[in-house]
N, C-alpha and C positions, 0 to 999 in steps of 0.2 A: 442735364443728364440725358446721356441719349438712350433710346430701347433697348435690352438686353439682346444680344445676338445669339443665345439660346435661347430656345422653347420647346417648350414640352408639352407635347397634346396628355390631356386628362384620363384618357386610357390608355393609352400603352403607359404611363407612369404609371399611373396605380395597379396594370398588372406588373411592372417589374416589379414595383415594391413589393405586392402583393408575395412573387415568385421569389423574392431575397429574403420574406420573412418568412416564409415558408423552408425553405431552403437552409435560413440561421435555427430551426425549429430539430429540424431533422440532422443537422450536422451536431446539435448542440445534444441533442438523444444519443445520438450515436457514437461522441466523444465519455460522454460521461457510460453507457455500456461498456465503452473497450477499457473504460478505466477503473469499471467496479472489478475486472478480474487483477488487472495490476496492484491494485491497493489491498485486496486480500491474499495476493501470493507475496508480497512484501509485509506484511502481515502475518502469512505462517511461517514465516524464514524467519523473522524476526523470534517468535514464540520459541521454532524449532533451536535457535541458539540461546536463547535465553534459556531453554529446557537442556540444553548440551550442556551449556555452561552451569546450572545448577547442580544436574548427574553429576556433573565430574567433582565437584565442591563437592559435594555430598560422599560419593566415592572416597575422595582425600580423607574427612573425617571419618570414614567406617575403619581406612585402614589405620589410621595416628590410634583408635579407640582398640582396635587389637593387637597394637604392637604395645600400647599401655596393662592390658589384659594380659599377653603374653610376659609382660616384663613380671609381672606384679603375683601370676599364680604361678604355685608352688610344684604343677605337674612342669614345667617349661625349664624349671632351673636346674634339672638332671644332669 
């Protein structure tokens, strides 16, 4: 086997690595901050339609509950 034809002096490696974890350190802060607002605005969208779509069920049955009320009391059948 002959000599490796790369080398690498022992300082400038260990500051690149150094500078690449440092660098994996702060990219990897910095992805998960820009991602805490995405995942709670997907979050209140979610809520905000689950909360629409509840109202409106909810609405449906106020009205089925007064047209049964309307059917059924005797000032309505005039």
């Amino acid at each position: 086997m002959g000599k490796p034809s790369l080398s690498l002096r022992p300082l400038p490696a260990s500051l690149a690595l150094l500078c690449a974890g440092v660098g994996a350190v702060v990219l990897l802060a910095f992805l998960t901050f820009t991602l805490v607002p995405v995942l709670v605005a997907v979050g209140l969208t979610a809520a905000l339609l689950v909360g629409a779509l509840l109202c409106g069920w909810a609405g449906i049955e106020a009205l089925a509950a007064l047209e049964r009320w309307m059917e059924t009391d005797q000032r309505f059948r005039r």
